[in-house]
N, C-alpha and C positions, 0 to 999 in steps of 0.2 A: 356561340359554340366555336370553339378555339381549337385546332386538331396542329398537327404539325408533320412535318412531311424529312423532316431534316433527318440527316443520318445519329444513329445511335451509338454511344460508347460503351462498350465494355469496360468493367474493369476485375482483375482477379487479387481476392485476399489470398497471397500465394503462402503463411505461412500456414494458415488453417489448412489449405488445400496437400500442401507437403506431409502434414499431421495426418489429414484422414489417409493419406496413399501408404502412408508411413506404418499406418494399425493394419490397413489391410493388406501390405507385405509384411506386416509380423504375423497376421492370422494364418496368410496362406504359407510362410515357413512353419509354424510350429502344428498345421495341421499335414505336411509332409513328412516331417520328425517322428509324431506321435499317430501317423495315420490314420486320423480323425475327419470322416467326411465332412463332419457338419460346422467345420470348422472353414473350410473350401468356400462352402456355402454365405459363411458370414463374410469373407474377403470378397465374393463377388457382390455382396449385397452392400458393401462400406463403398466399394468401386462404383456400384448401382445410384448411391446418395450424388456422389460426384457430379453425372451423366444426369441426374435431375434435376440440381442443381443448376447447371450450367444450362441446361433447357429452358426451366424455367425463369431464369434472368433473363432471356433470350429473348420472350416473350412479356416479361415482365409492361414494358410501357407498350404493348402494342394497341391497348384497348384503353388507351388515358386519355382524357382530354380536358381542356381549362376553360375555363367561362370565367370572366371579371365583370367588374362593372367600368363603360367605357369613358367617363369623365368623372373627376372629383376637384375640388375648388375650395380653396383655403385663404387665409391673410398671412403673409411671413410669422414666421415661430409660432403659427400654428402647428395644431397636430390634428392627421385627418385617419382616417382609416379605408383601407382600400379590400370591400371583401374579395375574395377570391373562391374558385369552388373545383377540386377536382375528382372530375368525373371517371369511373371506372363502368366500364362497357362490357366487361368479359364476362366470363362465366366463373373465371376463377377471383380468389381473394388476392390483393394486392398487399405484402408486408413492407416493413419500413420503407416506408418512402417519405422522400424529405424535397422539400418544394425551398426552392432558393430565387431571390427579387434579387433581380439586377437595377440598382436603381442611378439614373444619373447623377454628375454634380451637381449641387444644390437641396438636392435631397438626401433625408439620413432616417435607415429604416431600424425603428426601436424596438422590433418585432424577432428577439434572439439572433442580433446579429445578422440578420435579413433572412436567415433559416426557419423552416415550418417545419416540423418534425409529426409523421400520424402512423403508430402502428400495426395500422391494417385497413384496408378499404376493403369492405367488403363486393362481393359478385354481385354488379348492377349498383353496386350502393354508390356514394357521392362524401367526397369531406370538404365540409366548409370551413374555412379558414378566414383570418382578419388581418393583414398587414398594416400595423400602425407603423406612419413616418410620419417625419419633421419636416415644415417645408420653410428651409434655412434661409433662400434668395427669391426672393420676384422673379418670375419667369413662365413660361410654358413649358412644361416636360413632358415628355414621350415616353414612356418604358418600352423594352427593345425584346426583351422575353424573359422569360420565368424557368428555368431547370428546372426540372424533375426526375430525382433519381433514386430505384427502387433497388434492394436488395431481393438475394432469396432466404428463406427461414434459418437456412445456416449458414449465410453470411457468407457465404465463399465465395460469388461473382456477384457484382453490381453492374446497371445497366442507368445512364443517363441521358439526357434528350431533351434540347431546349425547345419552346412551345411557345407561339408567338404572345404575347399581351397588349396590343394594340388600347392602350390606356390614356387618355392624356390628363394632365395634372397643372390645372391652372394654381400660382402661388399669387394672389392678389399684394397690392405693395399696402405697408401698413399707413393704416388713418391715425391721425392725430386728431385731436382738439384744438381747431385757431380760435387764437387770442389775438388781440387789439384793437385799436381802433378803426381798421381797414373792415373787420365782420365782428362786428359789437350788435346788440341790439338796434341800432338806429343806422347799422349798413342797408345799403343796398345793393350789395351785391351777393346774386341770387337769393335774393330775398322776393315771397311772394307780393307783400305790400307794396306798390307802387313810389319813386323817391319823387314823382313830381308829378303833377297833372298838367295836360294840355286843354285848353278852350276849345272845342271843337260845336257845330253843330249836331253833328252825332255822337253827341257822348252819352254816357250812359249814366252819371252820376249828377244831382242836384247841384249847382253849384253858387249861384245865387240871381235877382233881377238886378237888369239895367235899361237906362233909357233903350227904343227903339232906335234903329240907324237903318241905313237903307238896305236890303235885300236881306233882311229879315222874315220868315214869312210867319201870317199871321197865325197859324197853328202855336206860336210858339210866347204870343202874346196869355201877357201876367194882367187878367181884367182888374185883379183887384186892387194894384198898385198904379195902373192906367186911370182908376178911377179916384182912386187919391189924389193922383200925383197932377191930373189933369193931362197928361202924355200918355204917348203910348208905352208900357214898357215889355219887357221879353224876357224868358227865363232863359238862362245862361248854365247848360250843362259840363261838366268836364268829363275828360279822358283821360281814365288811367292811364300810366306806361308803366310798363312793369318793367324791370331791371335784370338783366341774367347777364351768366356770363361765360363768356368763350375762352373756354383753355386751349391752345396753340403750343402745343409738345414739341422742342426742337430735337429731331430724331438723325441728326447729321450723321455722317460719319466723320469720326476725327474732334469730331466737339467735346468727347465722353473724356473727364478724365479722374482717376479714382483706381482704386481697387477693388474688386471684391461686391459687397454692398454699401463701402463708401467711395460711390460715384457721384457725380454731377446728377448725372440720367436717374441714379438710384433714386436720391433727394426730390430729383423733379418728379419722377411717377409718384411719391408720397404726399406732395405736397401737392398734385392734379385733383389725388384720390381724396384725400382731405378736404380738400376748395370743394368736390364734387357734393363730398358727405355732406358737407353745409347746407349746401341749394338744396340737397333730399332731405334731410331732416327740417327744412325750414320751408318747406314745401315750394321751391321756386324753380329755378329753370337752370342747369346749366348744359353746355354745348361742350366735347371735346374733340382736337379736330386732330391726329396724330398722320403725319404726310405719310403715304404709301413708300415701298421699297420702290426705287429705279424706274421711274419714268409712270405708273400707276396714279390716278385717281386720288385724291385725301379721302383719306379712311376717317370717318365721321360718323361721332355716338351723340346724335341729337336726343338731349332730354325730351320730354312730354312736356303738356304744358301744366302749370302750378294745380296741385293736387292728385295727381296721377299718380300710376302705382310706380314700383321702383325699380320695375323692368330697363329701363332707360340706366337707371345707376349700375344695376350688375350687366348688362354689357357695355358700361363705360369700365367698368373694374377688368373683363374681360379683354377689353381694347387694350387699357395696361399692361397686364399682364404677359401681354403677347408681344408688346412695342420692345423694338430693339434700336439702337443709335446705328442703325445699318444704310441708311440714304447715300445715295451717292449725287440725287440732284441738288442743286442749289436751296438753299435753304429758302430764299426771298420766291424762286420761282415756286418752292410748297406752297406758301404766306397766300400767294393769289390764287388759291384752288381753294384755299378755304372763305376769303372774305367776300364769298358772295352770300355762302352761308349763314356767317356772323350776323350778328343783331347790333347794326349800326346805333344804334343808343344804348347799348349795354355796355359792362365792362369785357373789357380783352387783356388776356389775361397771353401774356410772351412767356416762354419758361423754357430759357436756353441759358450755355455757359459761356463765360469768358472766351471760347474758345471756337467760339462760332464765328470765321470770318465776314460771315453775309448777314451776322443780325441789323447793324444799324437800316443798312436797306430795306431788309422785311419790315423793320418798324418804322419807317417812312412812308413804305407801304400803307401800312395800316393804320396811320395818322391821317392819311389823306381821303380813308373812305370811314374811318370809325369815331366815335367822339371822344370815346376814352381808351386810351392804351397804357396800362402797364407791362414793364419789363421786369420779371422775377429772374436776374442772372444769379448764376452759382459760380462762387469765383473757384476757377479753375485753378488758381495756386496757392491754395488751404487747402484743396484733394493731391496735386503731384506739383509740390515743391519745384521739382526739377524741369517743369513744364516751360515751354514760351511761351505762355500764352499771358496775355495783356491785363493789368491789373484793373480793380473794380471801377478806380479815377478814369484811367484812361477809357473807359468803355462807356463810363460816366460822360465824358466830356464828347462824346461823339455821338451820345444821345441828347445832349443837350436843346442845341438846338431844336429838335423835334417838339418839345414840351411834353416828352412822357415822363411817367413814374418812373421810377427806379427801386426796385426793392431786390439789396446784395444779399446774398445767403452762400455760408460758409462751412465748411467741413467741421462736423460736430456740432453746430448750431441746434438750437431747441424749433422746431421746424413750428410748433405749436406757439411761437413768438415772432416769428419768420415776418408777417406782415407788418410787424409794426415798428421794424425801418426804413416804412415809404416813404423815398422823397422825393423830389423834384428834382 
């Protein structure tokens, strides 16, 4: 329940108001001319309409109040619908009133103009309403409040009065379909099938017999190859490893560069949100680990493990949604709050721009504790021509050394082919 405590506007339709004063000084002249009482009577009574008039505007939002619903959650050029409900408390009926969304940028409300228009609430009754919007950019939005302003029956005074909407509006960034050879059928990453087995004494799968060797122990002895073979032999289990994989969101400040929805950042959250959709429709694992604002903790949306519901994906969509290229700490120093987290035998997955001066070091970092590192940079001067920032080669050549991947991606690129110019 939504009330509002803010100061009220008047406002007067002054030519209606001039018209009815106007009838009832022609009444009360022509019933002084023609000495007509009952004509006296009708100028006070046009005068009387005025004075109720204005009363009741007066009163008109005193008994209003809004109820929403508190969160709603979309993909870009989505379209969502945000009911709304306003409540009338009084005893009297409420006439035109019209209910107007203040919606921020990024948002575009298809709902007349963002105007609700209901000619009458009744005493104690309630009008529900639907505001359909666009949701144009990736982002988290707030709405700020909702106008509501009523007339009286004859239109002569209007009364308005903004009323909080305490809303928030997640705009998830859009999924692609990846293509290539990086998550084909026979990747492994986040894929749930295993890309390699390990030997282990405790494994859990068949994996075949071999001679005994020392510190064997005999529970583990195969009698009926022992008695073939005239040796002892043992069965030899293996251990899955399953494969996942960690996205590492560069949330700099100053790394961003683009316009609009064609940013660096914009590219990266789709292409997080994408790599994500994979691992959850393919039932595997992945991690995304997006660095806190200024000096805070790594904000981390760790998947469930393979099978799991898909709770883990929509508050990684949520994490998304919410990221902003707002850090002010060092980027290498984020990189080590998350790699203790990381799944040191899975893929990692970098997704920063040309334009990030502390990548090479974060991914130094991350070579020396992870096995596999790719870098997905978005070259910063395909987004703002005008930029200085350091071309794909050059960025190339100082990841070299390292032996990570490299996979460039460029302003307008098909983000659903994006992987498949990984190289070395």
């Amino acid at each position: 329940m939504l009330t509002s405590s803010a100061e009220v506007t008047f406002s007067m339709r002054t030519p209606k108001i001039v018209a009815v004063l106007c009838s009832s000084l022609f009444l009360y002249i022509v019933g002084v001319v023609l000495a007509v009482q009952s004509l006296f009577f009708m100028a006070a009574a046009v005068v009387g309409t005025v004075v109720a008039s204005y009363l009741f505007s007066r009163l008109s939002l005193s008994a209003l109040r809004v109820e929403c619903s508190p969160a709603l959650a979309g993909h870009e050029d989505a379209t969502v619908t945000l009911p709304l409900t306003v409540v009338n408390d009084g005893r009297l009926p409420r006439f035109l009133v019209t209910l107007e969304l203040r919606l921020p940028a990024g948002l575009t409300c298809l709902s007349q103009q963002g105007e609700l228009f209901a000619p009458l609430i009744p005493a104690a009754g309630r009008w529900e309403v639907v505001a359909t919007m666009r949701l144009d950019k990736r982002g988290a939005y707030r709405l700020t409040d909702a106008r509501v302003s009523a007339v009286d029956p004859l239109g002569m005074f209007g009364s308005s009065r903004p009323f909080p909407v305490p809303a928030e509006i997640l705009a998830y960034p859009q999924i692609v379909p990846l293509l290539g050879p990086a998550l084909s059928e026979r990747s492994d990453w986040g894929a749930a099938e295993p890309s390699h087995r390990e030997l282990t004494p405790g494994g859990e799968e068949f994996h075949g017999v071999r001679q005994h060797v020392p510190g064997d122990g005999l529970r583990r002895v195969h009698w009926k190859s022992t008695a073939r073979h005239g040796r002892f032999h043992v069965i030899e289990f293996a251990q899955p490893v399953s494969r996942s994989v960690s996205l590492i969101l560069d949330t700099s400040a100053g790394a961003d560069a683009g316009q609009g929805r064609e940013t660096t950042f914009e590219y990266a959250c789709r292409l997080a949100a994408s790599l994500l959709w994979h691992c959850h429709q393919h039932g595997g694992r992945g991690d995304l680990f997006i660095p806190s604002t200024n000096g805070g903790p790594a904000a981390a949306v760790v998947s469930q493990s393979s099978g799991a519901t898909g709770d883990w994906f929509r508050a990684a969509l949520c994490a998304l949604a919410r990221a902003e290229p707002s850090t002010t700490d060092p980027f290498d120093a984020a990189v080590l709050k998350t790699i203790a987290s990381a799944d040191p035998r899975g893929q990692c997955l970098l997704l920063s721009s040309s334009l990030s001066t502390r990548l090479p070091h974060a991914a130094r970092l991350l070579t020396d504790r992870l096995d596999s590192v790719t870098v997905v940079l978005f070259d910063a001067l395909s987004f703002a021509p005008q930029s200085r920032a350091p071309s794909v080669a050059e960025v190339g050549k100082a990841l070299l050394p390292l032996g990570v991947a490299l996979v460039p991606c460029r302003k307008g690129q098909d983000l659903s082919r994006c992987l498949m110019e990984r190289t070395q």
